[in-house]
N, C-alpha and C positions, 0 to 999 in steps of 0.2 A: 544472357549468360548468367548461371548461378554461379555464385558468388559465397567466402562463409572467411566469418571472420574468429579474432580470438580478441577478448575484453583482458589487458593486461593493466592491473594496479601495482602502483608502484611507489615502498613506503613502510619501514618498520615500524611504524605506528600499528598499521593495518596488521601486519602478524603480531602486533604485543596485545592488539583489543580493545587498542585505544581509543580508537574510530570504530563507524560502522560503516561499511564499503558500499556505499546509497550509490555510489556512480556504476557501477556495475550494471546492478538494476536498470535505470535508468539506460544506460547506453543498448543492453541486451534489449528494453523494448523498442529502442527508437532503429535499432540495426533487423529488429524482426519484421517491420514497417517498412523496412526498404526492400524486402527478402533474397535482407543477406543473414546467412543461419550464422550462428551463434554455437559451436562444439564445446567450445574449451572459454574458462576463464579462471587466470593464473593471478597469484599476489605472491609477490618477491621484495626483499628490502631493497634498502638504499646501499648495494655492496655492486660494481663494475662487472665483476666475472659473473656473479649470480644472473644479472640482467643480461649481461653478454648472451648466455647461454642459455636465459629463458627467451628470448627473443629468436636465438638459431632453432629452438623447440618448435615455439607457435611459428614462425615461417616453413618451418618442415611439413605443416599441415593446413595452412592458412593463407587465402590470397591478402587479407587486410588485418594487419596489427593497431588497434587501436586504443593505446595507453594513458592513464590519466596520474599525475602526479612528477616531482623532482623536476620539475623547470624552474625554481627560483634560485634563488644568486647564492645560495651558502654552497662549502665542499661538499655536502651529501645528497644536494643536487646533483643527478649523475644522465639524466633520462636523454637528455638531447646527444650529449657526448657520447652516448653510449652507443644509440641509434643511429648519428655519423660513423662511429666505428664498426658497426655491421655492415652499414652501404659503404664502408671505405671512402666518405665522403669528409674534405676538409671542412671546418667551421671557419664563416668568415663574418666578420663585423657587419649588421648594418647599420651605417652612417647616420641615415637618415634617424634609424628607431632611437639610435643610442642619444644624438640630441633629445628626441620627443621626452626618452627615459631624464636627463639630466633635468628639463623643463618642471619635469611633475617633479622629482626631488624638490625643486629651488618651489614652486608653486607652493607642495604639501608642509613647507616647512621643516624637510629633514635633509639632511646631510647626505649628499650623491658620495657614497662609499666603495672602494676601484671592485670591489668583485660585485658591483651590482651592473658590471659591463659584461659580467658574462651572459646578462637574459638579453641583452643584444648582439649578440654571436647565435648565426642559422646556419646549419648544413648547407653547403655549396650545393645550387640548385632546387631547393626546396622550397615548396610557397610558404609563403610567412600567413601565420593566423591570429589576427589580432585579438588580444584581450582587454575587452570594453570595460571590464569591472576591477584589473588589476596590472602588474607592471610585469608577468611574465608572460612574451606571447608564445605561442604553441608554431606548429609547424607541419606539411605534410612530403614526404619524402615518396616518391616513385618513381619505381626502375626494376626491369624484367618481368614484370606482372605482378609485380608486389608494392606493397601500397603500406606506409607506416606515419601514421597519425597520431602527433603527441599533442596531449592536451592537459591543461594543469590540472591540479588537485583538489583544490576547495571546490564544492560543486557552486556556489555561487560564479567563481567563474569558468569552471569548466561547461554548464551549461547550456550560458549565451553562446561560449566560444562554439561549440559542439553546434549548435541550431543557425548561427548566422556563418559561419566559414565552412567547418568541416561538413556538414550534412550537401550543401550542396556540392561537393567535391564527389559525396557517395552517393548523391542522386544519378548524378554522369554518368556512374560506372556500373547501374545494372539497370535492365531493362526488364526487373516484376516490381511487384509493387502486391504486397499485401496489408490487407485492413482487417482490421477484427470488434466483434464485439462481444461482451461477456453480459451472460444470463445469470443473474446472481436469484441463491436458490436458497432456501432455510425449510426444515421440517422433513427434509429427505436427505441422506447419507446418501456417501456416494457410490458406495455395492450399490444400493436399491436403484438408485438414476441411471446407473450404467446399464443395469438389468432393464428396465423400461422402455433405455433408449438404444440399445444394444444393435439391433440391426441397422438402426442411423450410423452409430458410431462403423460397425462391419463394412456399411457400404462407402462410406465415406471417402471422398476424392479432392472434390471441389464444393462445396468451403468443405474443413474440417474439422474436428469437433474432438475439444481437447478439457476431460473434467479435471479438478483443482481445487483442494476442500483448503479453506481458510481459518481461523479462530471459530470456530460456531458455525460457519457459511461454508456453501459451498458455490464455485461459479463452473459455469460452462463455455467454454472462449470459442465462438465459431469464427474460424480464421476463411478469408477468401483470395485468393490471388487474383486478380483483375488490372487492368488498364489503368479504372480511375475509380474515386471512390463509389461514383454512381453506378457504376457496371458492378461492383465488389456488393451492395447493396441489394441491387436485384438476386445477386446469386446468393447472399444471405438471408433474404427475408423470408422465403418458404420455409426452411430448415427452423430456424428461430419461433417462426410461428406453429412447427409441429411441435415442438421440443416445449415452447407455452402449453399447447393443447393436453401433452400428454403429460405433465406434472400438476399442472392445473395453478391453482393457489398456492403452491408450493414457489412458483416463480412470484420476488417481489420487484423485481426490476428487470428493467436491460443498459448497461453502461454499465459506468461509475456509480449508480445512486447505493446508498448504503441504505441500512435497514433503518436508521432513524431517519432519513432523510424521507422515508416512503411512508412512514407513521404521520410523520409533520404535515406529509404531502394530505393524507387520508382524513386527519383532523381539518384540516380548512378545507378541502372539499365539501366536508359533511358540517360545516362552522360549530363543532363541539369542541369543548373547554378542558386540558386535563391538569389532575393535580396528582402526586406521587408521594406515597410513603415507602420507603426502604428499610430493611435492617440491615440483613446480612450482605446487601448489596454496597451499602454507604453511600450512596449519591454517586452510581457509578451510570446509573439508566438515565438519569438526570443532567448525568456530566455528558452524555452522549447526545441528547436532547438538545442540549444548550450549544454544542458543535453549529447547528444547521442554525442556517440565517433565516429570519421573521420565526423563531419559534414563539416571542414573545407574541403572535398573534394568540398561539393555543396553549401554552405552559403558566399556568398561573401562581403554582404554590408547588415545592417538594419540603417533602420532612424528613430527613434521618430516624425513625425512632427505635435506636438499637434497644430499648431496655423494656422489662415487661415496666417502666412506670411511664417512660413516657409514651406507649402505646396505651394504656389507661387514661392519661390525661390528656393527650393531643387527640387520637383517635378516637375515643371514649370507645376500646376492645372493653367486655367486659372483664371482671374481676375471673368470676368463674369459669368464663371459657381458657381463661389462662391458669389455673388451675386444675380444670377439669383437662384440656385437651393441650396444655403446652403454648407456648410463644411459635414454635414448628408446629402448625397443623394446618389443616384446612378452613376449619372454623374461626381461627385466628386469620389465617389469609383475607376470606371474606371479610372480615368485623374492619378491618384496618384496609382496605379499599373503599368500602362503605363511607369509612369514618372520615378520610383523608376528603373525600367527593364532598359530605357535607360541610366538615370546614372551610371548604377552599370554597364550595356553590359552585361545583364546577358540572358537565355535564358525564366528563369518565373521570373514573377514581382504578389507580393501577397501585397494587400491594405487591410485596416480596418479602419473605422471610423464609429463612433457613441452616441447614448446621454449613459453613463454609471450611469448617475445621482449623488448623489439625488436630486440632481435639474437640471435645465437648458429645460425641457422638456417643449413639448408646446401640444397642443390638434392636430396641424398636425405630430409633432415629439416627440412621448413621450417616458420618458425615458423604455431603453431595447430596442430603433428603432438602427438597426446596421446594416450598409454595407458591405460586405467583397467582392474586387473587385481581379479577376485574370486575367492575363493576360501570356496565352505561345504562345511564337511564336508571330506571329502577330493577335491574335484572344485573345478577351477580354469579361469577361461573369461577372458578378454581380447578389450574390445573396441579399435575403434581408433577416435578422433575426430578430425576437421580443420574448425578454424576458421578466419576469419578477422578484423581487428580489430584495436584496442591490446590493450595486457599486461592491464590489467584485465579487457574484456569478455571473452577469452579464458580468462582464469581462472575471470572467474564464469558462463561457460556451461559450462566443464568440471565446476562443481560439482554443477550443478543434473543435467547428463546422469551425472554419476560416482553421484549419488542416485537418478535413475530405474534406469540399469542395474543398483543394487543392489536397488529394489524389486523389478525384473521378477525377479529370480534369485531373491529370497523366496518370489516367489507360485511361479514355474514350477520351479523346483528348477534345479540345474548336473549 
């Protein structure tokens, strides 16, 4: 039976922009994994009537309510109460919990205070869900084909509770089961992939095939509906392996792996050494670098050198090319890849510089003009990038493409 749920947060924080509502996310991939769909997802404060009636909303449309937030003990706690008074259902003490609750007070060394008995108060008839990392537990109420799952708010504990209680509760109640895996892509836009892969996507049924352009990246999610994962597998792997074939080197992964992760990968395959100068990037290629675990097998040295002196004296660029052709140019890209590879004695040397804005651009160099220069071995190659954007996106799309055109020169040689 399909199934389709509504992700309800609950929390004036969340509408003032205090927080960033990471449960959401989070709960919409783990409910797509079960295949129950995901329509609607609503954020409402801490106010009785608002939640009243965003609740009567999403059950108007929805077999499963599943809210995160307002289970602990202050007045603007409102989520449990509120949820009893949709099901018309009394809140009753549990005995048991409220000892356990009084224990941990007198344990943690704080004062058991009379409205910390309200987070042991459950809808009459509803399963209790415990919370292993905190003092509010959550709870799951069902009656008439509807199903309303409250879960607390911090995702530290809203996650355990969601993965050890609630998830099997939503296992029970559907019988698909979809799995997915995402083809992460760099060097092709997502017009152009879609054009490519066009009559894949038209025919598509089982698995299906869903594009999604990220900061720089772009992924392709092939979803499958199947029994178990190994049946989901089979019916994904042809499809996956066209959609390789037909982008070619443009695909650097399949998962989770990120593009640094597949650069690190490509360096210890091949046991080469690299070392990094930035300008206009600041140690942003370097900070992504140092993310991935055992990079200190292949990262040896990075340098900042935002200024034409210390590209002169770190790098040894010379004088005149910086004069002649600019700190932005190609000849400057190359001289400080080069230069970076011999100081360090490394085997690749990866440069970047360029105008990141929002000033400093000129009508022959305007801002988003970016060099990213490589050098392995003794063979050095420069490309040329143009963005456009504020300082930040322009930076970190410079990164993300300064990391592909270092893969590509791993795999293909310079």
């Amino acid at each position: 039976m399909a199934l389709n749920a509504e992700i309800l947060s609950i929390g004036t924080e969340l509408l003032l922009g205090e927080i960033v509502n990471t449960n959401a996310q989070y709960l919409s991939g783990q409910l797509a994994a079960l295949g129950i769909s995901v329509y609607y997802q609503t954020t409402v404060g801490d106010n009785r009537e608002r939640l009243l009636k965003t609740l009567e909303s999403a059950f108007s449309r929805s077999d499963i309510v599943i809210t995160t937030g307002g289970l602990g003990p202050t007045g603007d706690d409102l989520t449990k109460e509120t949820g009893a008074e949709f099901f018309k259902k009394q809140l009753v003490m549990d005995e048991k919990f409220l000892e356990e609750l009084k224990e941990h007070f007198l344990r943690s060394g704080y004062e058991f205070t009379e409205n910390n008995a309200k987070q042991a108060l459950i809808p009459e008839g509803a399963a209790f869900l415990k919370n292993d990392q905190g003092t509010a537990p959550g709870c799951c109420i069902s009656e008439n084909g509807k199903t309303l799952i409250l879960l607390p708010g911090p995702p530290f504990e809203m996650i355990p509770m969601f993965e050890n209680y609630a998830l099997p509760i939503l296992r029970g109640m559907s019988d698909v089961r979809f799995y997915s895996k995402r083809i992460k892509i760099l060097g092709v836009g997502e017009s152009k992939a879609e054009t490519v892969l066009k009559d894949l996507i038209d025919a598509q049924t089982n698995p299906t095939i869903a594009p999604y352009a990220m900061s720089g990246e772009l992924a392709l999610r092939v979803t499958a509906s199947a029994k178990d994962e190994e049946e989901a597998e089979k019916i994904m792997q042809p499809v996956i392996d066209e959609i390789k074939k037909r982008l070619g080197i443009n695909v650097f992964g399949i998962g989770d792996i990120s593009i640094e992760e597949a650069v690190v990968d490509l360096l210890k395959q091949k046991g080469y050494t690299i070392s990094i100068a930035e300008s206009c990037t600041g140690g942003l290629v370097t900070g992504r670098l140092v993310n991935c675990a055992g990079v200190s097998e292949v990262l040896k040295e990075a340098a900042v050198t935002y200024s034409n002196a210390s590209k002169e004296l770190r790098l040894k660029v010379k004088r005149e090319t910086l004069v002649m052709h600019g700190a932005v140019s190609r000849e400057t890209a190359a001289e400080m890849s080069r230069g970076i590879k011999k100081a360090a004695g490394t085997d690749v040397g990866l440069s970047i510089t360029g105008v990141a804005g929002p000033g400093g651009g000129t009508d022959e160099k305007p801002v988003g003009l970016i060099y990213v220069g490589l050098t392995i071995n003794d063979r050095t190659y420069v490309k040329e990038l143009k963005y456009s954007g504020d300082r930040m996106r322009i930076r970190n799309r410079t990164v993300s493409a300064a990391l592909d055109f270092l893969r590509r020169g791993l795999i293909h040689g310079l």
